[in-house]
Structure formats: C-alpha cells, structure tokens
N, C-alpha and C positions, 0 to 999 in steps of 0.2 A: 699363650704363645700366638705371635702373630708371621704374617710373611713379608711384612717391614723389613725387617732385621735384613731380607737376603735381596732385597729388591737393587742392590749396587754389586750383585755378582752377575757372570756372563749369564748362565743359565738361572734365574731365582726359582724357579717351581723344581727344580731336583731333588733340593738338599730336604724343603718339607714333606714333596712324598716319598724320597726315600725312609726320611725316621719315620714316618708314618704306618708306610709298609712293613719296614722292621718290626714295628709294636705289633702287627696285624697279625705278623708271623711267627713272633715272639710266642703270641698265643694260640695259637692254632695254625693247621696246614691247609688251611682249605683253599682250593682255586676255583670259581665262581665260572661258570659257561657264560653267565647270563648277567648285566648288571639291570636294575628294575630300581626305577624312580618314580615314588607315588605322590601324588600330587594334592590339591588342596581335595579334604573328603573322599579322598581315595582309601586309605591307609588299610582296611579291614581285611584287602589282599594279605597282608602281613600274616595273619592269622592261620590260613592255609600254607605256610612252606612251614616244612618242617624243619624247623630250628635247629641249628647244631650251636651255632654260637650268638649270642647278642649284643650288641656293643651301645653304649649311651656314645651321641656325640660328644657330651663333653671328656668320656672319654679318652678318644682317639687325639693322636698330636696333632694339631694342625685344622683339623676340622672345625668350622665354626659353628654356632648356635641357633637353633631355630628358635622366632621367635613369634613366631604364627601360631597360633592359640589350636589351629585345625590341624597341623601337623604333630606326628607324635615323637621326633627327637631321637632313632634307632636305625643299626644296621643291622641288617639280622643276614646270618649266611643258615644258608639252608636249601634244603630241595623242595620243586616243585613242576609240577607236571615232568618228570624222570629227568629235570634238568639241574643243574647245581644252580644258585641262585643266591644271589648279593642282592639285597633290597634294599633302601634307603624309603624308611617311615618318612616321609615328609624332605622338603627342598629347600634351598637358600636361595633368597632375592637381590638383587638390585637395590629394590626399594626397600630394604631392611637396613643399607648403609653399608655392605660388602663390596669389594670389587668384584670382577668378572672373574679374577682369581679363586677367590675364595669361593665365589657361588660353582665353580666348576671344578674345584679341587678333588672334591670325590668322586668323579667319574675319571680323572686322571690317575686316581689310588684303584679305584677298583679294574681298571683297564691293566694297570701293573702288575692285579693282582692276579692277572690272567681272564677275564669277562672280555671278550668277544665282541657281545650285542650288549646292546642299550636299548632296553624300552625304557621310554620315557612318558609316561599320563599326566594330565593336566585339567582341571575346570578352566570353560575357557567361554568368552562370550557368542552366540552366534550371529555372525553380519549378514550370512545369508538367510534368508528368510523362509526358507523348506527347512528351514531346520528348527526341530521342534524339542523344547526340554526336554532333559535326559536323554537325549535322542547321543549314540556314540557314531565320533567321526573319527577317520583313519587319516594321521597325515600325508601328503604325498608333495608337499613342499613350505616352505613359509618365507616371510620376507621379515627381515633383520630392520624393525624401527626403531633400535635401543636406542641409538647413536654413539654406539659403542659396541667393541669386539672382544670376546675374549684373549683371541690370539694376537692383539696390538702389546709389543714390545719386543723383548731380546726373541729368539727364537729356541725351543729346548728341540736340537734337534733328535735325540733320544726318542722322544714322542711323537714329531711326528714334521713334515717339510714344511717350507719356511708359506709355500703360497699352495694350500691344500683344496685342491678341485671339488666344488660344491655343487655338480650337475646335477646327482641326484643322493642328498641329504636322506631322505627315508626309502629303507631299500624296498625296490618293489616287488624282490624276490619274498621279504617278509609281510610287506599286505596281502600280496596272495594269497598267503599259506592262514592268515589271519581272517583272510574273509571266506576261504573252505570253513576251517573253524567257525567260522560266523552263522554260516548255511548249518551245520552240524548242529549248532548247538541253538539256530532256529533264532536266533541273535539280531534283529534287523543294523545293521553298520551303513552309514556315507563316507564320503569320499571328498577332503576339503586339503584350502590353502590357509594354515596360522598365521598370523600376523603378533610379533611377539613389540611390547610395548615399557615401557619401565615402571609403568606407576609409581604412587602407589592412587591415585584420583583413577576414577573411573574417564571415559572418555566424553566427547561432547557430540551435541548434533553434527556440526561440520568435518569434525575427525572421522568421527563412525563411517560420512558419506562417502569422506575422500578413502578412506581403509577398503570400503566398496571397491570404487574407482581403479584401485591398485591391483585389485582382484582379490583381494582377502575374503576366505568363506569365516576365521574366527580370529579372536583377540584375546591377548592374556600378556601377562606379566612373567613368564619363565620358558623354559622348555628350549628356545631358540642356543643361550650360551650353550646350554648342555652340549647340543648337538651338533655345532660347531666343533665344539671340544671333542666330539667323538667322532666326527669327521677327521679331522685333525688326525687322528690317533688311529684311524684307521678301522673301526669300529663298524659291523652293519646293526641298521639301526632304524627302531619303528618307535612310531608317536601317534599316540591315542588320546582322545579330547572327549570330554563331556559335556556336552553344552548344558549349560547352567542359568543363562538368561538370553531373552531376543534383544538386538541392539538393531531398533528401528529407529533411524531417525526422525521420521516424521510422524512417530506415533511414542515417544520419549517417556518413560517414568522414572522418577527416580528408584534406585536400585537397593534391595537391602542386602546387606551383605551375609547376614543370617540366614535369607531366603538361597541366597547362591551357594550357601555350604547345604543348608537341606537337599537342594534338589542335586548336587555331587551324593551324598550320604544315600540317596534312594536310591539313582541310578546306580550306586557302587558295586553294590552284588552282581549286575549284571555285568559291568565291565572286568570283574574278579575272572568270572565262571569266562566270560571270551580273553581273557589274558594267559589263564590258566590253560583251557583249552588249545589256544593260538602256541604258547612255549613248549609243549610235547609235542609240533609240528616241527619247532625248530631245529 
C-alpha cells in the first residue's frame, strides 16, 4: 500500500494513519509517553525496554521499508526507564526514494498514539573540529538543507496549524534534564547545530566549508523531517548525534562507510545508558 491513492484528497495523511492506528489498536492498548527513533547503529537501545508488543514494518498499513542494511526494521512498544516507550529500530530516508510523507509517517502514527516526546538519535558527521569520535552531542537547533519540507502541501489541520513556529525545535527543558543525567551517569555530552542534508553521496571540501560558515556543528541525512513533523504536531522533543567521522576540509579522506557504522556501534552502549537514564528524568 502506498499514499498515492489519497494524495487528491483535502487532508491525504488521515485516511493512512487512521487505518494504521486502527491496526495498532486492533492489537493491543498500549499509549506510548515517549516516541524514540534509533538511528543508524544505534538500535541495541531496543534490547533494554521491556517489550510488550513488537511489530515488523512490513507489518503495519502504511509504513514503509527499511532498507538500510544497519537498521533493524521494528516497532517495539514497551517500557523503559518507568516510561512507556514506542521505539522505531531504525528510520526512513529521503535518499532511499520516499517522500517526506512516508519518511515522517511514523512519528505522525505514534504521536496519535498518544507519545508526547520525540527522541530522535542519529550518526551524524562532525563539522566542528572539538569534536572527537564517538564523542555524544545534544541538539539545540539545526538548519533544514534538504530543499524540501515535510509540511509542503494541503494542511491536515487535525495535526497540527498550517505555519507552525520553529523557535525552539529541541526543547531545552529536555537537554537539561538530559545533561544532569549526563553528569550522573559520568557521560561526558556537547552541545551542537545539525545540519540535515539529503544524500545519499557524502559531502565535498567546499560544502563541508560553507556548512561551517552557516554555523553548522554536524551533518547527516535524517532527523530534521522527523522534527519538523513533531513540531508540527506539537511534540516536545530532543535530538541526540553520534559523531562518527571529522569532516575537515582541508585535511579530507575519503570516508568508509563501514568505519562510520563501527564507531556508532561502539559509542552505542553509551548513548543507550544516557538515553535511558535522561527518560526516567522525563
């Protein structure tokens, strides 16, 4: 099933996450505090909530396919840190040939479902230069280079108003609470601007410089629709980055993409144990 079909009605995103939710509900009651999107070599968070239910994307109505070899293709509802908890194993791209639709459909279903908050984690490159592998950054803004919006077309007013105020996108009531957790758990965290891009080619010298210039502290390929769409919706909402490679311009290698899922996969435990700890704050 695709969202073709309703894209000539007033509202198109209704009619798929209403059946969607239906199906959701169909099987189970569970309302979710918390919605948590894990990102590329993230996933091993998954492991610590305690499962109630688990669902394959394929699935759910409406949901699309991962097809990111690092992502593991699941919603798991469940508890963690004394919070109810919607996870999403892995995300949808841009660069996978989705729309903005589809890549942010399930934060619109989970939001439905009753989830609040939105963490959303990401590997992600670092443009600033204090920042060292594996090293975890807190988002506290980012700049939209997709060249594209999720919230471009009809508007579903149900979700959320038509021109929704993006002052402050990652609430700073949640990094706080996130970087006590930090201190607690002895966690060293910074403090950065995302810079979200469409890939799927990594970037060049002169992009990386001008990303600088804009004030960008990291780059990645996701995490920005999400939070739009949770914005939109009303959502408070935090964003957490791994930095996985240095993108120095004048000091360039070429990048392996193997190496950037290892060094998410080592850092992971540690960002688990501060995400875990940060959502019993919430």
């Amino acid at each position: 099933m695709t969202m073709k079909r309703f894209q000539k009605k007033q509202n198109p995103l209704m009619e798929p996450i209403d059946k969607c939710l239906a199906y959701l509900r169909k099987k189970n009651s569970f309302q979710p505090d918390i919605a948590l999107i894990l990102g590329t070599g993230l996933g091993n968070l998954a492991k610590r909530i305690k499962a109630e239910k688990v669902f394959a994307y394929e699935e759910l109505p409406f949901f699309p396919k991962t097809t990111v070899q690092s992502h593991g293709g699941n919603l798991i509802l469940g508890e963690l840190g004394g919070k109810k908890i919607a996870a999403m194993e892995g995300r949808f791209h841009f660069y996978e040939g989705y729309s903005l639709a589809e890549v942010t459909f399930p934060v619109r279903v989970l939001r439905q479902m009753g989830a609040k908050t939105l963490v959303v984690s990401n590997a992600a490159g670092g443009l600033n230069l204090s920042y060292k592998k594996g090293e975890i950054v807190l988002l506290t803004d980012h700049i939209n280079f997709m060249g594209v919006n999720p919230l471009v077309g009809p508007n579903a007013d149900k979700l959320g108003p038509r021109f929704p105020d993006m002052c402050e996108p990652y609430s700073n009531r949640l990094i706080d609470l996130t970087v006590k957790a930090a201190r607690e758990q002895k966690i060293f965290v910074k403090q950065g601007v995302y810079i979200g891009v469409t890939g799927p080619c990594l970037e060049t010298r002169a992009e990386y410089r001008m990303m600088k210039n804009l004030g960008a502290d990291l780059v990645g390929m996701s995490t920005v629709p999400e939070v739009i769409v949770g914005v939109h919706m009303g959502m408070e909402i935090l964003g957490v980055s791994i930095v996985t490679d240095t993108c120095d311009p004048d000091h360039l290698e070429p990048v392996n993409i193997q190496e950037i899922i290892k060094t998410a996969n080592e850092a992971g435990p540690k960002l688990d144990k501060l995400i875990g700890a940060a959502i019993a704050k919430f």
